[in-house]
MIGUTI-872775 format. One record per residue (C-alpha): residue number from 1; x, y, z; residue in one letter. Coordinates in steps of 0.5 Angstrom, whole numbers. Last residue first. Example, Ala and Ser with C-alpha at 12.3 -4.5 7.8 and 13.67 -1.06 7.14 Angstrom:
BEGIN
NODE; 2; 27; -2; 14; s
NODE; 1; 25; -9; 16; a
***
This chain:
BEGIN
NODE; 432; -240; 19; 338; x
NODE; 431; -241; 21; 331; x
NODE; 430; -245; 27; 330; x
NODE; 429; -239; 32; 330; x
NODE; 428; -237; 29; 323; x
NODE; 427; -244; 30; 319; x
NODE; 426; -243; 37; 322; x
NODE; 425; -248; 40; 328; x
NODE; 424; -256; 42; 327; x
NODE; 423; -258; 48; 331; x
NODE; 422; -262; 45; 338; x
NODE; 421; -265; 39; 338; x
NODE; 420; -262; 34; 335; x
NODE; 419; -268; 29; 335; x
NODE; 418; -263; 24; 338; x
NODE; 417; -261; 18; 336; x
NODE; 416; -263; 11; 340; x
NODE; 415; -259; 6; 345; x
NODE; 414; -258; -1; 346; x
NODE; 413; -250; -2; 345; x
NODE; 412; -249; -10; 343; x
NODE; 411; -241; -10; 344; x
NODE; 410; -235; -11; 339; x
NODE; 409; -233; -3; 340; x
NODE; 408; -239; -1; 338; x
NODE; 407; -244; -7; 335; x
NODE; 406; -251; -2; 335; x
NODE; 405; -258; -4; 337; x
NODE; 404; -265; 0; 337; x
NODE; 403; -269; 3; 341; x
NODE; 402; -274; 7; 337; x
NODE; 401; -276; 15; 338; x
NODE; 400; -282; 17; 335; x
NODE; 399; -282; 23; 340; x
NODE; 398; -288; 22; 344; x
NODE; 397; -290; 16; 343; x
NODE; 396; -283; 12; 343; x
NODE; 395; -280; 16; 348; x
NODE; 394; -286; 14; 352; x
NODE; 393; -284; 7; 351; x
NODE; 392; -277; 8; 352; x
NODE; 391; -277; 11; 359; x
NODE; 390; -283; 5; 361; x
NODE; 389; -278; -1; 358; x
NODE; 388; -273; 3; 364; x
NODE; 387; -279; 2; 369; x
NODE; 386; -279; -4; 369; x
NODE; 385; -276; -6; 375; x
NODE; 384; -275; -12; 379; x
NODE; 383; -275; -13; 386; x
NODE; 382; -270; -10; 391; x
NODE; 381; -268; -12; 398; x
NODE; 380; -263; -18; 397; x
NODE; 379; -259; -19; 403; x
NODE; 378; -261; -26; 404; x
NODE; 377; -260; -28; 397; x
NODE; 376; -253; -27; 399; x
NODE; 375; -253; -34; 403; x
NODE; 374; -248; -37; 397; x
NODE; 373; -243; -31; 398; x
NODE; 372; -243; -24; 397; x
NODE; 371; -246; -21; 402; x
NODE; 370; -243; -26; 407; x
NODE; 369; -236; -23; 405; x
NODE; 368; -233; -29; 402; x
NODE; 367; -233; -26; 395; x
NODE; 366; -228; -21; 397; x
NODE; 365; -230; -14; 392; x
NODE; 364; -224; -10; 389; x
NODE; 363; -225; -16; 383; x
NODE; 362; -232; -14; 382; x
NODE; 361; -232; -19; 376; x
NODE; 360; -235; -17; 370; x
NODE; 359; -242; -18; 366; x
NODE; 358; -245; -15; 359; x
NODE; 357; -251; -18; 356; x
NODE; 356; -251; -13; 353; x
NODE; 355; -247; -6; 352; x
NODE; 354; -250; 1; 357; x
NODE; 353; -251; 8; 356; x
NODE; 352; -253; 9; 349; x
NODE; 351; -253; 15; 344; x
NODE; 350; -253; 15; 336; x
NODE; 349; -252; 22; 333; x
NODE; 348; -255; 30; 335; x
NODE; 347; -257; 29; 343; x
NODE; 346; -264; 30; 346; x
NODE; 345; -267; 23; 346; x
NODE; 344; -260; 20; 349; x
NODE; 343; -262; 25; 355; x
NODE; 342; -269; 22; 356; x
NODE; 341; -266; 16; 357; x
NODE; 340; -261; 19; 362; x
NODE; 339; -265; 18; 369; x
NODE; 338; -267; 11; 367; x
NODE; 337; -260; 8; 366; x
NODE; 336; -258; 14; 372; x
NODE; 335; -262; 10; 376; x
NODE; 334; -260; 3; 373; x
NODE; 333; -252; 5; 375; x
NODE; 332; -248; 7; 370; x
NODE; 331; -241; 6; 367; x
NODE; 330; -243; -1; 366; x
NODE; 329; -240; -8; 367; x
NODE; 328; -246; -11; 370; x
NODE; 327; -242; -13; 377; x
NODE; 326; -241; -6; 379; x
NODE; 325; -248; -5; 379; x
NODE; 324; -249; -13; 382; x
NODE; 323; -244; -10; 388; x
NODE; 322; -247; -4; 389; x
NODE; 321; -253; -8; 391; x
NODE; 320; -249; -13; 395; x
NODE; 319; -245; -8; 399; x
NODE; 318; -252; -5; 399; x
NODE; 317; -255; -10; 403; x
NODE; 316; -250; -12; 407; x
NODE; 315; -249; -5; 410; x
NODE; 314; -257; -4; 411; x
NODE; 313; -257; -12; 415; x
NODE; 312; -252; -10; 419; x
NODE; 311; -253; -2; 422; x
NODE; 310; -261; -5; 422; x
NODE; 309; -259; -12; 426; x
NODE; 308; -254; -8; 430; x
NODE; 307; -260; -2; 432; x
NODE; 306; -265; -8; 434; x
NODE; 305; -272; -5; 434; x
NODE; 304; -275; -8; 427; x
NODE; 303; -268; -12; 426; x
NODE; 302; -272; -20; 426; x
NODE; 301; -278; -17; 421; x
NODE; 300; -274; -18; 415; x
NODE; 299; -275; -12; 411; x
NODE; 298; -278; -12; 405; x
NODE; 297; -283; -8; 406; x
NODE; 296; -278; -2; 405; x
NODE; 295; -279; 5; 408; x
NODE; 294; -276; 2; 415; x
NODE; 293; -270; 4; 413; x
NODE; 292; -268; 7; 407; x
NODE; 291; -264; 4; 402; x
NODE; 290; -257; 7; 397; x
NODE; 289; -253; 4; 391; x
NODE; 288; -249; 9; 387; x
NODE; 287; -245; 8; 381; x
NODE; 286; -240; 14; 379; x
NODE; 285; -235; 14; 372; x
NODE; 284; -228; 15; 370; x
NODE; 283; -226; 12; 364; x
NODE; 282; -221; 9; 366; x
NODE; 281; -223; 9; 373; x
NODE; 280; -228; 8; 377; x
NODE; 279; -232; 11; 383; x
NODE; 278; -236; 8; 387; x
NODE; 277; -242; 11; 392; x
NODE; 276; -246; 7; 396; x
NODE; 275; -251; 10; 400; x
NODE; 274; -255; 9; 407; x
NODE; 273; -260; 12; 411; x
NODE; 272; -264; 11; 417; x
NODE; 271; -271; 13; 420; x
NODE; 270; -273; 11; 427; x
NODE; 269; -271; 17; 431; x
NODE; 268; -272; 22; 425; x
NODE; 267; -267; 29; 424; x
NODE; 266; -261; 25; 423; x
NODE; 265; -254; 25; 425; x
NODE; 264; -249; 24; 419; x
NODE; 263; -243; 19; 418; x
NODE; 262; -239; 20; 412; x
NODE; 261; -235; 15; 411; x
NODE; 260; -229; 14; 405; x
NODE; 259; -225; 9; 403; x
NODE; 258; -219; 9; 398; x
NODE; 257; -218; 3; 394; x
NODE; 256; -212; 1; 391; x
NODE; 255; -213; -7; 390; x
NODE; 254; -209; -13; 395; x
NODE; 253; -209; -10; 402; x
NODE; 252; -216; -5; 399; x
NODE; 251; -220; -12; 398; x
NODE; 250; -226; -9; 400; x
NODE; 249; -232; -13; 403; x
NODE; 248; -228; -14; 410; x
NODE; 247; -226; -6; 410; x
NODE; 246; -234; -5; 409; x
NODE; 245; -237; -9; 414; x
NODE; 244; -233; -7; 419; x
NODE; 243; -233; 1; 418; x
NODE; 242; -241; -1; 417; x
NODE; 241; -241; -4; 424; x
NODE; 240; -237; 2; 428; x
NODE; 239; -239; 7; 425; x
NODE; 238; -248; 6; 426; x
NODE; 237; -246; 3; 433; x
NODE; 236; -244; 9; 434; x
NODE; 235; -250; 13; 431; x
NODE; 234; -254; 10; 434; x
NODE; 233; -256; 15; 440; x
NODE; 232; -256; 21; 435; x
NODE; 231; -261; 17; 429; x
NODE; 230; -258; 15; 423; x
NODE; 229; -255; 17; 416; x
NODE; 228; -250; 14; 413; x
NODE; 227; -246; 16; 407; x
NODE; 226; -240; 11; 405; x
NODE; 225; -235; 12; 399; x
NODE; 224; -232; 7; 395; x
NODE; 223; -226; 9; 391; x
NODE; 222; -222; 7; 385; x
NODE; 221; -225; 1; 382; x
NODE; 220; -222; -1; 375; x
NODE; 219; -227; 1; 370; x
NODE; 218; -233; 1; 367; x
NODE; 217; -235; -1; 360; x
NODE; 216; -236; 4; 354; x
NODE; 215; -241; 9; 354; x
NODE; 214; -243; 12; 349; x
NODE; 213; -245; 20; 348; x
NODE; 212; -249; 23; 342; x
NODE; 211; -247; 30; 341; x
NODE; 210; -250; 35; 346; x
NODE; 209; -254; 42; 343; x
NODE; 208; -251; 49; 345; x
NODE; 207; -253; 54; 348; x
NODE; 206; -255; 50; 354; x
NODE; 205; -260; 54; 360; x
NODE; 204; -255; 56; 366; x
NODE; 203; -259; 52; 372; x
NODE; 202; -257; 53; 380; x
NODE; 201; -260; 48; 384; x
NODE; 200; -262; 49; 392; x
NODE; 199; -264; 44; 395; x
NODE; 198; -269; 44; 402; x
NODE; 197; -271; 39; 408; x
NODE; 196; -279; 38; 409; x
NODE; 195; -280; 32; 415; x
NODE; 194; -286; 29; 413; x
NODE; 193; -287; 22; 415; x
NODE; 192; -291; 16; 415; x
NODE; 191; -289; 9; 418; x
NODE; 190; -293; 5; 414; x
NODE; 189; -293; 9; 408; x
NODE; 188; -293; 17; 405; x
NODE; 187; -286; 17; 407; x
NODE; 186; -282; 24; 406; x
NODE; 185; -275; 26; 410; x
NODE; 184; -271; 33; 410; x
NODE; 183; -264; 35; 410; x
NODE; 182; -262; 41; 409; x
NODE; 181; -259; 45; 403; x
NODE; 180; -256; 52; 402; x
NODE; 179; -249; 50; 400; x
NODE; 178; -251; 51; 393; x
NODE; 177; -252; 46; 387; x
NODE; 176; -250; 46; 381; x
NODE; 175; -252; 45; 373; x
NODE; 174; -249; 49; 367; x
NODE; 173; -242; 51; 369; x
NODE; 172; -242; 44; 373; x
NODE; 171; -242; 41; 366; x
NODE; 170; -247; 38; 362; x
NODE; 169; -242; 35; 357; x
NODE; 168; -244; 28; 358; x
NODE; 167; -239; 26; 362; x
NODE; 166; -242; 32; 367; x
NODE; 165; -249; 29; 368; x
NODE; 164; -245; 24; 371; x
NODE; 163; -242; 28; 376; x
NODE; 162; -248; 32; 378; x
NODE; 161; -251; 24; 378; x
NODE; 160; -247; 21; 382; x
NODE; 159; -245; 24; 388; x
NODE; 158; -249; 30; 388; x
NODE; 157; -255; 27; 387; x
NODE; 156; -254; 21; 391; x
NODE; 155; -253; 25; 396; x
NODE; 154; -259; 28; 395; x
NODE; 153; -263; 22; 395; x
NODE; 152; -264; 19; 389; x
NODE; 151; -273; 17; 390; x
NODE; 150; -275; 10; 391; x
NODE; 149; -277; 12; 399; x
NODE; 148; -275; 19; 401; x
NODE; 147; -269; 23; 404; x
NODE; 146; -269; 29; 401; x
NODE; 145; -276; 31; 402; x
NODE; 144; -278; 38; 400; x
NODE; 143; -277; 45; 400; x
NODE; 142; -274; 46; 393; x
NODE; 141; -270; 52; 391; x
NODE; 140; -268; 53; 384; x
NODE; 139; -265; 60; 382; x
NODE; 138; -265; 60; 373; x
NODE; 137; -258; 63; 371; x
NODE; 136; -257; 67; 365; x
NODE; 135; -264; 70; 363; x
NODE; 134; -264; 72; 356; x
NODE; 133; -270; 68; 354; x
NODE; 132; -272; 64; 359; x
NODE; 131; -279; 62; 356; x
NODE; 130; -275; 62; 350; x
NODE; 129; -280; 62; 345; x
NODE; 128; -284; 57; 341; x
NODE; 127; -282; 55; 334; x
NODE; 126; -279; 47; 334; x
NODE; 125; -272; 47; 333; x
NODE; 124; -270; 55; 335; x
NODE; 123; -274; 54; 342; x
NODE; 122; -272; 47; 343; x
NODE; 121; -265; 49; 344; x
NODE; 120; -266; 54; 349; x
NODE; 119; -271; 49; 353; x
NODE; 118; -266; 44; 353; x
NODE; 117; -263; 45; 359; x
NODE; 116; -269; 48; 364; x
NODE; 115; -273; 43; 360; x
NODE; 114; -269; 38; 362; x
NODE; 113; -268; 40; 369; x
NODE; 112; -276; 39; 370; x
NODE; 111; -278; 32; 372; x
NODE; 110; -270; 30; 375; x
NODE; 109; -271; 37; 380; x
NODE; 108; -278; 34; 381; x
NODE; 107; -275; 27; 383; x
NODE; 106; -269; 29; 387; x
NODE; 105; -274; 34; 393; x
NODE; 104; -278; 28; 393; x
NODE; 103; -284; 28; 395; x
NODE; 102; -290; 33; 398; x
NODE; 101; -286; 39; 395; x
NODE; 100; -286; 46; 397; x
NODE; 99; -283; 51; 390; x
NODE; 98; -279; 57; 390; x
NODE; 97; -277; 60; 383; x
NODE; 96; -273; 65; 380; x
NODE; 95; -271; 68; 373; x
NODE; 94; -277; 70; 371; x
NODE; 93; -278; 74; 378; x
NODE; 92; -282; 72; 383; x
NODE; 91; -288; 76; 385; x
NODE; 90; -291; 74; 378; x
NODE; 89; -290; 73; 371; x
NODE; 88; -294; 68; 368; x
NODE; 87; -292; 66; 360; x
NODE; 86; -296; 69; 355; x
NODE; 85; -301; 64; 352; x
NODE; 84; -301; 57; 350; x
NODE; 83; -294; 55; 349; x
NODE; 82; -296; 48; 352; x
NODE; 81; -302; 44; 352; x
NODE; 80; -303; 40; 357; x
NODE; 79; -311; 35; 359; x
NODE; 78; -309; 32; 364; x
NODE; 77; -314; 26; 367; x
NODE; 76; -314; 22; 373; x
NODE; 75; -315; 27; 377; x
NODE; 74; -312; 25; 385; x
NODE; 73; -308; 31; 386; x
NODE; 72; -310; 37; 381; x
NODE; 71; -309; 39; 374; x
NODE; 70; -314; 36; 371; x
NODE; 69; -314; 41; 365; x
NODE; 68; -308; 46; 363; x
NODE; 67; -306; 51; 358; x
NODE; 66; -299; 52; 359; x
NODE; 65; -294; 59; 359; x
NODE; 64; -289; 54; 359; x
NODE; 63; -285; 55; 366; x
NODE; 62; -291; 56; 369; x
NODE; 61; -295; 50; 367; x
NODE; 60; -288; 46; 367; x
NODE; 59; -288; 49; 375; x
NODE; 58; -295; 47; 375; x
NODE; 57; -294; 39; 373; x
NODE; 56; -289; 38; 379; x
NODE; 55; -293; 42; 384; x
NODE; 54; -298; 36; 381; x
NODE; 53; -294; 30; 381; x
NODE; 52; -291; 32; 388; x
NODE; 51; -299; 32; 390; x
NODE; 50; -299; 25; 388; x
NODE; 49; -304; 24; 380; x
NODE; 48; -309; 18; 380; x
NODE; 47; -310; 13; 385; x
NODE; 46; -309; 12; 392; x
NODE; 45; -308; 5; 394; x
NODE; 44; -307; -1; 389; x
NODE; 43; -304; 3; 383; x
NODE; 42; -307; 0; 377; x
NODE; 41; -311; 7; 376; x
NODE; 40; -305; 11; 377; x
NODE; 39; -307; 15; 372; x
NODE; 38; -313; 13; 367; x
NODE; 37; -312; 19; 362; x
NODE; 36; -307; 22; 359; x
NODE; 35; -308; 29; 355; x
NODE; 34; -302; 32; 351; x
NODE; 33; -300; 37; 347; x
NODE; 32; -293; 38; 344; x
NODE; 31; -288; 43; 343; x
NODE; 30; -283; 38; 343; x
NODE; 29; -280; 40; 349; x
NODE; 28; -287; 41; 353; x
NODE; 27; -289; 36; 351; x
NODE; 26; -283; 31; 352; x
NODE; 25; -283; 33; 359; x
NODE; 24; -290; 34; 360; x
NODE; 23; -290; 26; 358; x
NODE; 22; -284; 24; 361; x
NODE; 21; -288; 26; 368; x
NODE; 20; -294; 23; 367; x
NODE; 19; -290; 17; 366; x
NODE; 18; -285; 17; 372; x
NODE; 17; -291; 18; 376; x
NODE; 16; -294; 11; 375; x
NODE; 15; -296; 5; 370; x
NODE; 14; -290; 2; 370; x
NODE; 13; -293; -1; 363; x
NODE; 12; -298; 3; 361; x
NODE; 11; -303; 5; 367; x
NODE; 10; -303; 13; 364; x
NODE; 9; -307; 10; 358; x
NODE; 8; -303; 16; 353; x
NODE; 7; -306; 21; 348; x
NODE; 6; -301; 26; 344; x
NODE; 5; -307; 31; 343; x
NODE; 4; -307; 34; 336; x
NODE; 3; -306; 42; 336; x
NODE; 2; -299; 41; 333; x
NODE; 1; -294; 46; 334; x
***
């Protein structure tokens, strides 16, 4: 291991807690210290590390027999340094942890997954010892939100980014989640709440590296599955308006498209959910589109109270959201175009998700559906990211990664190759 300290200006780019926690990740990984300072400093409110940042940090901490320094809420300098000492063990045996989070239940998992993976692999690539040495299966239970602001709820989790996962050879073997979990919501804004539910994960640490994976366009789409959440009293209202909005968006008399719904009580009064799943074909893939009401600012004010407006204008919303997803081309959505950067980093050969400047008719969608159309601007909930350019920012620092560019298949692939990590495969297996 180096002793030199990776250094980061925790206000790069996005500036937020998807920073800090590639960070660890790549520390932890590579067998590298780092110490970031200013975080969250251009953050218009609370600045420096959230709670769920730091339970998130601790259990790297633990899984890593770390040495750490500012590890607190609201620090804006950390000092990690990973494979300092001999790893904790306390009343919980190695091979389980349970875990309170003020936060997303979906964004800590997504913070230590890969070193839960990898961590196997990275021992025989960069001389640490296996923190899970011998054990066959870690037991993950999270107590946290599950239905949170700009978080993958678990719904999403289990129906885009579990299948996902399995696509690049990260399969159900390796990654499951058990019957166990309950629904819960977290919002630190306006409308404030903290309804903690629970996920539990089932991780098999990987013995083998992943090869390098491409992505090539999406296919014909297949099934359209809906997910709402309401409150009991809406909950009719709910059926009744999102079944017609998506029977009239989704031309099953002319393409094959199966439908589902699944309408589900929630726990809050005033809160709502909804989620957009697609399924193609040809390669198989899932794309996911998901808001939370009222959790977003830009909301007109005319629905507030008005469960058809609310029902309409979430179901228009992610009509269109998912629309513009399917609308790319890709067999990914963005949240999995960011969740899978650090994926790409790990692989042995040249790995990419998405081709440029790629675009395609949503043929299974009406485009006179008042989403789709002229006035859809309306339904517009989202404002840009740069969260992907953070990924490959920190990628870059931490682990010398450079995006670069590749014609596959007579398209412009963005993607890099891996550090390899784990024992090295033959010169044929590297090639996507």
């Amino acid at each position: 291991m180096t002793t030199m300290h990776k250094v980061i200006d925790g206000t790069t780019l996005e500036g937020g807690g998807g920073l800090v926690r590639a960070a660890i990740t790549y520390s932890s990984l590579l067998n590298t210290p780092v110490r970031l300072h200013s975080i969250r400093a251009n953050r218009p409110n609370v600045q420096g590390l959230q709670r769920g940042h730091s339970t998130a940090i601790g259990a790297m901490t633990y899984f890593t027999a770390a040495s750490v320094e500012g590890n607190q809420p609201y620090s804006r300098d950390l000092q990690f340094t990973p494979h300092a000492g001999t790893a904790v063990i306390d009343s919980q045996p190695p091979n389980e942890l349970e875990v309170a989070v003020e936060g997303s239940a979906s964004i800590f998992l997504i913070a230590v997954l890969p070193y839960l993976l990898f961590s196997r692999l990275a021992a025989a690539s960069f001389r640490l010892t296996p923190t899970f040495d011998g054990i066959e299966e870690i037991h993950l239970k999270i107590h946290a939100g599950m239905l949170v602001l700009n978080a993958p709820s678990a719904y999403y989790m289990r129906q885009v980014f579990i299948p996902t996962l399995d696509r690049i050879g990260i399969t159900q073997q390796h990654l499951r989640f058990t019957s166990e979990c309950q629904q819960g919501w977290y919002n630190e804004g306006s409308n404030p709440i903290n309804l903690p539910g629970k996920l539990v994960a089932l991780v098999k640490p990987l013995s083998d590296p992943i090869r390098g994976f491409v992505f090539g366009s999406r296919g014909e789409v297949r099934k359209i599955q809906v997910t709402a959440h309401a409150p009991i009293r809406a909950l009719p209202t709910f059926r009744r308006i999102l079944k017609a909005e998506v029977k009239e968006a989704i031309l099953t008399d002319k393409y094959e498209v199966e439908i589902g719904f699944d309408f589900i009580e929630g726990i809050p009064e005033n809160q709502y959910h909804l989620l957009l799943t697609a399924t193609t074909a040809s390669p198989v893939s899932y794309l996911g589109y998901e808001l939370i009401y009222p959790q977003n600012k830009r909301f007109p004010e005319s629905i507030k109270g008005d469960e058809e407006g609310i029902a309409t204008y979430l179901a228009r919303a992610c009509i269109r959201g998912l629309w513009k997803e399917l609308r790319t081309g890709n067999s990914v959505d963005e949240h999995m175009e960011d969740i899978l950067t650090i994926y790409q980093t790990m692989a042995v050969g040249f790995s990419s998700t998405i081709a440029k400047d790629h675009h395609m008719q949503v043929e299974e969608f009406s485009e006179e559906h008042i989403a789709l159309g002229s006035d859809g601007e309306l339904y517009d909930v989202d404002t840009s990211s740069i969260h992907q350019e953070t990924s490959w920012w920190i990628a870059k620092h931490m682990a010398g990664i450079d995006l670069e560019e590749k014609i596959i298949d007579g398209r412009v692939r963005p993607g890099c190759f891996g550090v390899s990590i784990g024992e090295k495969m033959s010169p044929e297996q590297e090639m996507p």
